[in-house]
C-alpha positions in Angstrom: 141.8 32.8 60.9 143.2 34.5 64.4 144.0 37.6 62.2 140.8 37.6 60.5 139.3 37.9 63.9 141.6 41.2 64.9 139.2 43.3 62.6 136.0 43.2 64.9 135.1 44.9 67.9 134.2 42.6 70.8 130.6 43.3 70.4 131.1 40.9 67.1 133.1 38.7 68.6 131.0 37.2 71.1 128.2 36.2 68.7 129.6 33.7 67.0 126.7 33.9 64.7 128.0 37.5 63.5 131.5 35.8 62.0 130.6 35.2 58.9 133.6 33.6 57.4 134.7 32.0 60.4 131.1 30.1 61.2 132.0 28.9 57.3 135.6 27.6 57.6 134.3 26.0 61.0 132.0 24.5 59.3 134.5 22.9 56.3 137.1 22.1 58.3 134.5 19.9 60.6 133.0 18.5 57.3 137.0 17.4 56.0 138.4 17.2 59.4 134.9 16.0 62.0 137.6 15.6 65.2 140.5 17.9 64.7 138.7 21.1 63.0 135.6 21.6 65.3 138.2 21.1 67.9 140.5 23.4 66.6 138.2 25.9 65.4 136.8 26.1 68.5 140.0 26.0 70.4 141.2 29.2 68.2 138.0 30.9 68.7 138.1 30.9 72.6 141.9 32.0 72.6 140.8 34.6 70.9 137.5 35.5 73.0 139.9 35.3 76.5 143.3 36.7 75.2 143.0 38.9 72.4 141.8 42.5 73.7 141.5 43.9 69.8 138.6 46.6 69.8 139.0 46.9 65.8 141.4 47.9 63.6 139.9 51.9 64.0 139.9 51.9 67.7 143.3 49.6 67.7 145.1 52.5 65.9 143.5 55.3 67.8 144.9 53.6 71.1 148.5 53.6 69.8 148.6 56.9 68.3 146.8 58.4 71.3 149.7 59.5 72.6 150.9 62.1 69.9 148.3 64.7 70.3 148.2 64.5 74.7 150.4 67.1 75.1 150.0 70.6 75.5 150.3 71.9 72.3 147.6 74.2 71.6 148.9 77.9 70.2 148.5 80.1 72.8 148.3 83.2 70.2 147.5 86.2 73.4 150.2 85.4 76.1 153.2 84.5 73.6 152.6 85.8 70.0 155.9 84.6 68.8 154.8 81.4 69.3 151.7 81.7 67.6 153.2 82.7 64.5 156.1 79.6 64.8 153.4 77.4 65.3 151.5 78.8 62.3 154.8 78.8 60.3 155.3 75.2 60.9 152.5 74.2 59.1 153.9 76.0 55.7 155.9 73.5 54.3 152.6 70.8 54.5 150.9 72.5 52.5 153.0 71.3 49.6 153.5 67.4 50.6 149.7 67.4 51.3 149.4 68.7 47.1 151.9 66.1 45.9 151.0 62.0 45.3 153.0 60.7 47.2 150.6 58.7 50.3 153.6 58.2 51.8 155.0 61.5 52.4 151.3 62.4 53.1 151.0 60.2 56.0 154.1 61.3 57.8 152.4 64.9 57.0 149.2 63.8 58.3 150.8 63.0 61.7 152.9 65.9 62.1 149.9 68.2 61.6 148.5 66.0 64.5 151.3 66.5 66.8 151.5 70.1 66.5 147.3 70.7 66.5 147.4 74.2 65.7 144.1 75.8 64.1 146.0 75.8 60.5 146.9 72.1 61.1 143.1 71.4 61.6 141.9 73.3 58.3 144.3 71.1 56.6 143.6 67.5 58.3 140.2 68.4 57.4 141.2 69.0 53.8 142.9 66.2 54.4 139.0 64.1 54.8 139.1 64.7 51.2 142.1 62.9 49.8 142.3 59.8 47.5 144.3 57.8 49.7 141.7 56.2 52.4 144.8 55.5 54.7 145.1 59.6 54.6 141.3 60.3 54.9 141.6 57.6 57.8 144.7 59.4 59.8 143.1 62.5 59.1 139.9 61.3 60.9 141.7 59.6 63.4 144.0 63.1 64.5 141.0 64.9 64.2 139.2 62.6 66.6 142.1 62.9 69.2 142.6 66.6 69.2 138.4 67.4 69.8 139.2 64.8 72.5 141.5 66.5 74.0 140.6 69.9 74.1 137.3 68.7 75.8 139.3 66.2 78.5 141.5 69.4 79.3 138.1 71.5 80.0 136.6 69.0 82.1 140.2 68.9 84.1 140.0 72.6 84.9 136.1 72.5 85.7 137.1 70.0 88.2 140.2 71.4 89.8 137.9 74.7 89.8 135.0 73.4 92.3 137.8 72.0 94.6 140.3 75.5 94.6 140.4 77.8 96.9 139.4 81.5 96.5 143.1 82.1 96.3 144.0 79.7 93.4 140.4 80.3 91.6 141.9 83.7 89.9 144.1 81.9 87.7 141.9 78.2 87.2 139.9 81.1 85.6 141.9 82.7 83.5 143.1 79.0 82.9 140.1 78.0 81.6 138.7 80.7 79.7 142.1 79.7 77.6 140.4 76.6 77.2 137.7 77.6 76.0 139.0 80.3 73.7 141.2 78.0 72.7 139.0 75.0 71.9 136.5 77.5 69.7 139.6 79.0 67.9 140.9 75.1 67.1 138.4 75.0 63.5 136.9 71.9 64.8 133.2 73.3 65.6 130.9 74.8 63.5 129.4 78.9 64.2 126.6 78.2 66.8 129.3 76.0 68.8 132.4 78.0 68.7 130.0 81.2 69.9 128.8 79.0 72.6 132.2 77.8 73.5 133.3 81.9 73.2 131.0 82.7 75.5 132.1 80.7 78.5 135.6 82.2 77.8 134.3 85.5 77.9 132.5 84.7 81.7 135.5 82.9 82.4 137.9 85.7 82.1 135.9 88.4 82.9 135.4 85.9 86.8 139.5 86.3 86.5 139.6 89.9 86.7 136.9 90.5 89.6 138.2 88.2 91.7 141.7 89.6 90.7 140.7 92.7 91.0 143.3 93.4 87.9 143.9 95.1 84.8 145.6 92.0 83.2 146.3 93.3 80.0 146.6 90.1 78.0 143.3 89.2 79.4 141.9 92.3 78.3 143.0 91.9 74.5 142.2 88.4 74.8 138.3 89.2 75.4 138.6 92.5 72.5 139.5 89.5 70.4 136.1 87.6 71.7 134.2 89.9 71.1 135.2 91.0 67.7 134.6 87.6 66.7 131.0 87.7 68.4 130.5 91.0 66.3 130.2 92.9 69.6 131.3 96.4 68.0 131.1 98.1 71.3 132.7 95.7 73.9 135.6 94.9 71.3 136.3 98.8 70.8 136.0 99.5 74.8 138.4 96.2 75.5 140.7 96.9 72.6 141.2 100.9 74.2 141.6 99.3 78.0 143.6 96.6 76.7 146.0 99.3 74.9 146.2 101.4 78.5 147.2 98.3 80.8 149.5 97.4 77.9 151.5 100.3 77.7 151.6 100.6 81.6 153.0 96.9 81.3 155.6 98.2 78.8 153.8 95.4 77.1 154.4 97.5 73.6 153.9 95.0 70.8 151.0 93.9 72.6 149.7 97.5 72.9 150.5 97.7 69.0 147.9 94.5 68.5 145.2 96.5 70.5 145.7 99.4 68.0 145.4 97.3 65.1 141.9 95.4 66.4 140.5 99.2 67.1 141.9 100.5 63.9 140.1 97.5 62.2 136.7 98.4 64.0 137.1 102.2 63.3 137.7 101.4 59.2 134.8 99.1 59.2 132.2 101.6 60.6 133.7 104.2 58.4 135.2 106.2 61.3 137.6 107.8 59.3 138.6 110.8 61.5 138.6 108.7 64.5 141.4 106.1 62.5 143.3 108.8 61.1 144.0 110.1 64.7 144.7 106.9 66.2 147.0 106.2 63.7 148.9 109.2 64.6 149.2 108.1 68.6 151.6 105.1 68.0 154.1 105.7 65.0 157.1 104.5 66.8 155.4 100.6 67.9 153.5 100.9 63.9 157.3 101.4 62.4 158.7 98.4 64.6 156.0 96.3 63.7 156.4 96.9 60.3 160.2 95.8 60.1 159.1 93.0 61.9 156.6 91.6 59.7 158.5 92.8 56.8 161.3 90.5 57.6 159.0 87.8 58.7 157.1 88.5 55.2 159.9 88.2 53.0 161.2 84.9 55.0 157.5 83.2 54.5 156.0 84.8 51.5 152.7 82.6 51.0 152.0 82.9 55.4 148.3 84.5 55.0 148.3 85.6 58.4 152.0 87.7 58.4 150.7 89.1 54.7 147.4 90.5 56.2 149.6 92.1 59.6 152.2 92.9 57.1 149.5 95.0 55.0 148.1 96.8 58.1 151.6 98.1 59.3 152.3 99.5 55.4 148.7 100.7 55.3 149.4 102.6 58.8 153.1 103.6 58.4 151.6 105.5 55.1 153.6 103.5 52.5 151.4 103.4 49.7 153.6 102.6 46.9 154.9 99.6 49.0 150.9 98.9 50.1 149.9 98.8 46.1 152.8 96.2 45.5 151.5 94.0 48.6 147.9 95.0 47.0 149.5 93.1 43.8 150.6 89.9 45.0 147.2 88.5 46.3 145.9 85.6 45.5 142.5 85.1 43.9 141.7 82.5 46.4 143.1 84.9 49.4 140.1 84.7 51.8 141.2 88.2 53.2 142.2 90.2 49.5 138.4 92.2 49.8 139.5 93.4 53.7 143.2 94.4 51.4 141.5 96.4 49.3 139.4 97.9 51.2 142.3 99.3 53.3 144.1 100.3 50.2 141.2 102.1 48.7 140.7 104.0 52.2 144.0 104.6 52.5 145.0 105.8 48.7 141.8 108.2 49.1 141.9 109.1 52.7 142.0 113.0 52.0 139.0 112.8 50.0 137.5 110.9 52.4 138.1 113.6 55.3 136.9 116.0 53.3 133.3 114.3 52.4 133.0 113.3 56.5 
């Protein structure tokens, strides 16, 4: 009967009128037992009104797991990219315990992908809202639950550390939270209208870092070319992705000066500014053959990563490898959410004289 009473929030429990089956057994045992079992029914029932602290089995098991997704652990994909991609690697071995039928194994999965809280390990917890198991759907909703809590505790915690700074710490609470915000409409928790909304106050917040800076922070500048290609601002991404590639390479910041020549490359193809792309192309062959070994080896190590394939792809397609770029072209998937941005690139690139010519 005490267990029984575990599962119900205290609203429940302090109408006794709401316990179904324990207003019944109270109600036998005083029929079999008139002295001892309304005394001890309503002995257990008050033990369990002033000791017990349950708040349901849901909120119960958020409470103890709460812990797991408090600490920082958000991929912070502009000021450390290596990280990014570990963190995104991480999540490839999940993929296949989360296909198997084992609920088991799936659990354990299911709180790893909490723990680490990656945008990837969100897609896949909410894949996870999907599974047979009910204990997996549960976790799933449960992590779920405690990430989008976290992001939005973290945001509130800057806000409020930002109206009691001073003008000298109010640089970097800035920059500090238009992470935040980036990072909580990047996490695949929010739907379009609120990840734009959430983009937005990044953008304001970083763009307040650099005029009270007074800075060229070049990190910050790829960061909002990267906001604004999402918001489909052709221009502002274009004009950040060129400043971002100056302050870069005057940072000796040269991978990161690479990444700004991919996002403007990207813009150039998509508006069909062939002559434009061809040039830029030719600016940066030294940091496009680096980056190619690099994601070639990182490729061959983590052949099913969709992120590495599609930065692999662009350093073949710029390097001018087309034999190699046909076999990449070859091994997409049909399900590859990026293969139509592949091909395109391939087709430009296997036709880029005839292209020329006609423009």
């Amino acid at each position: 009967m005490k267990y029984m009473m575990y599962a119900y929030p205290p609203d429940e429990v302090k109408d006794i009128r709401n316990l179904y089956y324990f207003s019944h057994l109270t109600g036998w045992f005083s029929f079999f037992m008139p002295g001892i079992g309304l005394f001890g029914c309503l002995t257990v029932y008050w033990s369990i009104v002033t000791f017990v602290k349950s708040k349901g089995l849901a909120e119960d098991y958020q409470e103890e797991t709460s812990q797991m997704v408090e600490e920082e652990s958000l991929p912070d994909s502009v000021k450390n990219h290596d990280a990014f991609v570990s963190n995104e690697l991480n999540v490839e071995p999940i993929r296949d315990i989360l296909s198997s039928d084992d609920p088991d194994m799936k659990r354990g999965a299911v709180d790893y992908l909490g723990r680490i809280a990656t945008p990837e390990a969100v897609r896949l917890l909410r894949q996870c809202l999907a599974d047979d198991s009910p204990e997996v759907r549960f976790m799933s909703h449960t992590m779920l639950g405690r990430i989008d809590e976290t992001h939005i505790r973290r945001i509130k915690d800057i806000q409020n550390d930002l109206s009691k700074a001073s003008s000298e710490d109010q640089p970097a609470l800035q920059e500090k939270l238009g992470y935040s915000y980036k990072a909580y409409a990047d996490s695949q928790l929010l739907e379009e209208s609120t990840r734009d909304y959430y983009l937005k106050q990044s953008e304001k917040a970083y763009l307040a870092n650099l005029t009270l800076s007074k800075s060229d922070n070049p990190n910050i500048l790829y960061t909002l070319a990267l906001i604004y290609t999402t918001l489909d601002d052709s221009e502002n991404a274009k004009s950040y992705f060129e400043k971002g590639r100056i302050s870069a390479l005057k940072n000796n910041a040269y991978m990161l000066a690479l990444r700004n020549l991919l996002g403007l490359a990207e813009w150039l193809y998509k508006e069909s500014n062939y002559t434009e792309l061809i040039d830029l192309i030719k600016t940066m062959p030294d940091a496009i053959e680096k980056g190619y070994h690099e994601y070639k080896q990182l490729h061959q190590d983590n052949p099913k990563n969709i992120i590495i394939r599609k930065l692999l792809f662009q350093f073949t397609f710029l390097s001018g490898r087309k034999e190699e770029s046909q076999i990449l072209q070859e091994t997409f998937q049909e399900d590859d959410p990026l293969k139509d941005a592949h091909i395109g690139l391939m087709s430009f690139w296997l036709n880029r004289e005839n292209i020329l010519l006609e423009h």
